[in-house]
N, C-alpha and C positions, 0 to 999 in steps of 0.2 A: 445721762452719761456725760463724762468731762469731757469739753472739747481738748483735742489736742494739741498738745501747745505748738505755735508756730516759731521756725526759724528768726527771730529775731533783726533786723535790720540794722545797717549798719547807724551808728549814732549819730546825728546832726553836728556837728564838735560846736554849733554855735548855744545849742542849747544848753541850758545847768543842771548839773549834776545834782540829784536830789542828796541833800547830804542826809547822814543816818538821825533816822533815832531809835527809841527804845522803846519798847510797852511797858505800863507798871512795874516797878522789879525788886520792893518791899516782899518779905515775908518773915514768915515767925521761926525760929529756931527749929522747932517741929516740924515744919513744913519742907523743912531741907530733906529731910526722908523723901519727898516724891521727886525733888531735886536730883538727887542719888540715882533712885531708881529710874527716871529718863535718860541721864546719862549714860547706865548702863544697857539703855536698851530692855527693861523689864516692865511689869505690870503690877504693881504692890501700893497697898494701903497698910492703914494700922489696925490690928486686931488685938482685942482684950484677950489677955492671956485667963481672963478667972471668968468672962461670961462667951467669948467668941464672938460677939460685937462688933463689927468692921466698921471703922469709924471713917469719914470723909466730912468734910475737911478734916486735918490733921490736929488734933486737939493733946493737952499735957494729959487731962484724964479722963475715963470712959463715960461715953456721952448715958451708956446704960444703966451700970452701977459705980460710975466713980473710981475705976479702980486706975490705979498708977502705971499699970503692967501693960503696955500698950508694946506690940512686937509686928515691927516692919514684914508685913508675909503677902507673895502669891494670891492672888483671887481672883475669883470669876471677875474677866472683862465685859462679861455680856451684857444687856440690858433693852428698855425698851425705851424709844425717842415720843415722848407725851407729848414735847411741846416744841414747838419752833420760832422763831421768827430772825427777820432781816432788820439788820440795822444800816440806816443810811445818814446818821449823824453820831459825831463824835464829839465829848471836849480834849479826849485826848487824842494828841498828835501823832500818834504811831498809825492809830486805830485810822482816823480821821485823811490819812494819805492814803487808805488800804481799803477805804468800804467801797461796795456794799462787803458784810460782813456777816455770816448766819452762825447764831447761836440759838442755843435748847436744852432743853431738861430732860435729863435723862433717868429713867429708875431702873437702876443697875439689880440681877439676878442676886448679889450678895446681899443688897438690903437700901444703900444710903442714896438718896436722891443727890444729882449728882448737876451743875448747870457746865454746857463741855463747848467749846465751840465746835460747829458740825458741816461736815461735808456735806460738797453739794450735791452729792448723790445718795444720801442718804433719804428714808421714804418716812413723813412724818406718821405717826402710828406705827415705824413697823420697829424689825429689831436692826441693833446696833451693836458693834464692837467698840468698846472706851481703848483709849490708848496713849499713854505721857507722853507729850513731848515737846523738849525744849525751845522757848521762844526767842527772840531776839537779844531777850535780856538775860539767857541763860539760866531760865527758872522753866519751873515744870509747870505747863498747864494739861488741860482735857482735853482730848478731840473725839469726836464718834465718829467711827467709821461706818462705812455698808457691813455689813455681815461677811459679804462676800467681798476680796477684790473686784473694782472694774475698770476694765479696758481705758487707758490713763488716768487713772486718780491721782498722783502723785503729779501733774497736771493742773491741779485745782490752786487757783490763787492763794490759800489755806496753805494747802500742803505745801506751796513754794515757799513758805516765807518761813514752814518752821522744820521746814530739809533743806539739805544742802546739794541734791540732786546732778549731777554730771552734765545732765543732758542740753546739749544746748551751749557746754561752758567753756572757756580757754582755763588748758591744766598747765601747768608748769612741773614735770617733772627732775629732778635735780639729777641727778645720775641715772641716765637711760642706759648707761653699758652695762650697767650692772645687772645678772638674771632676773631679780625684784625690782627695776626698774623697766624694763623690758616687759616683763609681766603686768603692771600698774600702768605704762601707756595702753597695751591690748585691752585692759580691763575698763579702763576709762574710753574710750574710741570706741568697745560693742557697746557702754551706757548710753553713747549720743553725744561726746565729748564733741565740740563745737570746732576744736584745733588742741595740738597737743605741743608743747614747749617741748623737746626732748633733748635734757640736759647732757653735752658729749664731755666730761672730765678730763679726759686725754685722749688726745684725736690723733696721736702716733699713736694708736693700740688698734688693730684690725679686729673686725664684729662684724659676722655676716648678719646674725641675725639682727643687728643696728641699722646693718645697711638698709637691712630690709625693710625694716619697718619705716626708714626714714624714707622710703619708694612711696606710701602714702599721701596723698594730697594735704590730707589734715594734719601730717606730722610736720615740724619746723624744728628744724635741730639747731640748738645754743648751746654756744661752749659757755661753760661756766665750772670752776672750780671754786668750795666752799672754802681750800684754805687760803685762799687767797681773795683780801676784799677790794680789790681790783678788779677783777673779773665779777665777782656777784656787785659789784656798783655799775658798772659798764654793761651786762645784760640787763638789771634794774633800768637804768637809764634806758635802755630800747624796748622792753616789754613791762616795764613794771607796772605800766595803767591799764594792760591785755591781763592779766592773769587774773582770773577769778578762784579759781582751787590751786595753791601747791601743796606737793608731796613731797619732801623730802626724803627722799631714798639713799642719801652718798650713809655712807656708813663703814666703820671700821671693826674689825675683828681679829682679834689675834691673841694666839694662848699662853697664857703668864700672871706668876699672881705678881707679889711684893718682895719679899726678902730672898726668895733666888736670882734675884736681879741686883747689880751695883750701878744701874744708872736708873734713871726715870723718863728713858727716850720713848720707851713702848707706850706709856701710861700719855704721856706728852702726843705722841702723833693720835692717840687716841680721843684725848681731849679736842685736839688741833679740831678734828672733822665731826665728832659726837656732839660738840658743844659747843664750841667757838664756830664751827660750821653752819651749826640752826641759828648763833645771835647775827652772824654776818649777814645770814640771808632776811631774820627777821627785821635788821636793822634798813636793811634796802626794800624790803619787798611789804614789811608792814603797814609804814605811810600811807603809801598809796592803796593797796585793800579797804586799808579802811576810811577813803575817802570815796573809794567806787563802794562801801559796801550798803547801798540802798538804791543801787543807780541802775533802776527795771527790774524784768524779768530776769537779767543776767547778770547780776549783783556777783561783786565778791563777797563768797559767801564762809570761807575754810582752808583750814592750816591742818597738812595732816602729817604727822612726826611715826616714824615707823622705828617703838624702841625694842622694849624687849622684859618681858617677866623679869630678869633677872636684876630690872630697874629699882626691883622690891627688894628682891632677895639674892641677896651676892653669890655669885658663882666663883668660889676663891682657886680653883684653875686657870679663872679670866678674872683675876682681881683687878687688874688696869681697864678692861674693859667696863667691866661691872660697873666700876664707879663713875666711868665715861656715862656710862646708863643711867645711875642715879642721878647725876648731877646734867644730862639730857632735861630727864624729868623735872627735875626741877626747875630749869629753864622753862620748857613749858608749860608748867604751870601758870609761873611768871605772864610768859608770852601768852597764858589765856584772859588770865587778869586785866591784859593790857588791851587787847583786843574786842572786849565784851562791850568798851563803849561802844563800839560801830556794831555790834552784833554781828561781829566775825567766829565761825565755831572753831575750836581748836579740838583734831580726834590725834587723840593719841591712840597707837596702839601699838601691842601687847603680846608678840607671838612667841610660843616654843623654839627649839630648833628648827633651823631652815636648811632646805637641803639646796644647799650653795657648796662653793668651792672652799671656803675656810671650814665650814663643819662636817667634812670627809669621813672623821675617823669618828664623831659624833653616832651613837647607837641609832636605830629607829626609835620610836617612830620622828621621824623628821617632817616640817611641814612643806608642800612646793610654794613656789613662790606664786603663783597663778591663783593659791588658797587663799592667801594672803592679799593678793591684788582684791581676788572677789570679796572675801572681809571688809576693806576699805568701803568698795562700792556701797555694799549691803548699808554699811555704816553712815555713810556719806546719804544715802535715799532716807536712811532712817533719823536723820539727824540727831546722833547722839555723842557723845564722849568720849569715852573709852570702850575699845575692842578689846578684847581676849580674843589669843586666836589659837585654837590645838587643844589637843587631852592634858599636853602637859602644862599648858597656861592656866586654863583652868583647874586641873587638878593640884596649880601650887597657890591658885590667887584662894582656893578653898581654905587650904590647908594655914594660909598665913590669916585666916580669921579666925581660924579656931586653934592654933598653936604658933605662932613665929618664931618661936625660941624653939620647937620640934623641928621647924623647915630650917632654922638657924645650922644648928647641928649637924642635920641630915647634908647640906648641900656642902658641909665644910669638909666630912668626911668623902 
């Protein structure tokens, strides 16, 4: 069983800072399919559409009969652990700061012999759960799990390096007034959140439930405003080498497309805090991430942006917002690009309506913010990409793979 990790000690300031690096991070065009699918948190290979073949590694044509038809699908993660061992020597440098280090051979229930890296609690001979997930270098590799969960596995030096797990970590959240920031401190402090940053926007606006939460020992309340890069340079300066995870949670909302408007103030304050708000903070708080981000067990590890479905598919009720959203997204993209040297994860994510104060008159089903908070976490242990969060995230992120121009229409009317 994994021992459980201990509280961490304060850092000697005279000692050095392991600076980052990266494991292998080469692959093949095909191989970005497993890529995808860690990112979103799923379990998929490639399957021949003409013999049913489950192909691993990820090849142009069917290792069976050759066939071109190769379709990214769902499969048994099961399998059985043959073979094991320990590695205690590396040439590469990722590896080689990180051993001892256990990999094995796995012969997965769907067919392809499979080599995974493997927890330590796994029992050689027995059975094993396969599972993607992204490395340092933002690629998809194997891991085998136990069958079963156990009592901290997420724990195991393995699972630290390729999750971005709470526990133990200083969070920075950017707007703590806000319901969904309120929510995402609670949710990060039950993970094990080590100290919480709890960003105060405007500290003339009375919050009991702020108060309250700021009564906590672990909680540390920072004034910071994102539109103003004054303030996120001047919190940078006093925590920016503490933050291992921020959240960004300031966000604006408000209803309005284009052409019933004769100014562009709306669209303008929406940009102001959806996007100039995430580069101010990325431009202060980046650096330094990713100079802590290999520095122990308590590595800055994640950048987490809370946008919105509609980042995809424009909502022309909230056409200023909307494009706030897309051009979010594409910020963070960017900002993930930028990041992957240090093996910083960046999650975006993804939800329906939230039932907050601007989405009143908005129908059910609405999401809480508390749903949301716990999506994060989920997302954050599982170390992946992108979240969807709600029937109706998912039921548009569906619908925009198989018609966009159907969801186009549908969302305009």
């Amino acid at each position: 069983m994994t021992a459980p990790l201990v509280k961490p000690k304060k850092k000697n300031p005279v000692e050095r800072t392991r600076l980052a690096t990266r494991p292998p991070a080469p692959r093949s065009r095909s191989a970005q399919g497993l890529t995808r699918a860690a990112a979103e948190g799923s379990f998929e290979l490639q399957v021949c559409a003409e013999c049913n073949t489950v192909q691993y590694p990820a090849r142009e044509v069917c290792c069976n009969c050759l066939s071109e038809h190769l379709q990214w699908k769902p499969v048994d993660n099961r399998g059985e652990l043959i073979a094991t061992t320990t590695l205690r020597h590396s040439n590469d440098l990722y590896f080689r700061e990180r051993l001892p280090w256990r990999v094995g051979t796995v012969k997965m229930a769907a067919g392809p012999v499979v080599v995974a890296h493997v927890h330590e609690d796994c029992v050689a001979d027995g059975p094993v759960r396969l599972t993607l997930k992204l490395d340092r270098s933002g690629q998809a590799v194997l891991h085998a799990l136990p069958e079963k969960d156990t009592p901290n596995m997420n724990d195991a030096p393995q699972m630290r390096e390729s999750t971005c797990d709470p526990k133990f970590r200083r969070v920075l959240v950017t707007d703590g007034k806000s319901a969904m920031g309120l929510a995402v401190a609670k949710a990060m402090l039950d993970a094990g959140a080590n100290a919480v940053f709890l960003g105060d926007p405007t500290s003339w606006k009375a919050n009991a439930a702020f108060d309250k939460l700021a009564t906590d020992p672990r909680v540390q309340v920072v004034d910071i405003d994102v539109t103003d890069t004054d303030s996120v340079d001047r919190l940078a300066a006093s925590i920016g080498g503490k933050v291992e995870i921020l959240v960004n949670t300031a966000s604006y909302l408000r209803d309005g497309g284009i052409l019933g408007r004769k100014d562009v103030i709306l669209a303008r304050d929406a940009m102001e805090v959806n996007v100039l708000g995430l580069m101010r903070l990325a431009q202060a708080f980046g650096p330094g991430m990713c100079f802590r981000a290999a520095d122990g067990t308590n590595n800055a590890v994640a950048w987490v942006n809370i946008l919105s479905i509609h980042a995809f598919a424009a909502l022309p009720a909230r056409g200023a917002w909307s494009a706030s959203m897309a051009a979010a997204l594409s910020a963070a993209q960017t900002l993930r690009a930028e990041l992957s040297g240090a093996g910083v994860r960046v999650l975006n994510v993804f939800p329906g309506p939230i039932d907050e104060e601007w989405e009143q008159l908005t129908p059910p089903p609405k999401l809480a913010p508390a749903a949301i908070a716990k999506a994060i976490v989920k997302g954050l242990q599982d170390g992946i990409e992108d979240a969807y969060v709600g029937d109706i995230a998912e039921e548009i992120r569906e619908r925009l793979r198989e018609n966009y121009k159907a969801v186009e229409r549908e969302l305009g009317q």
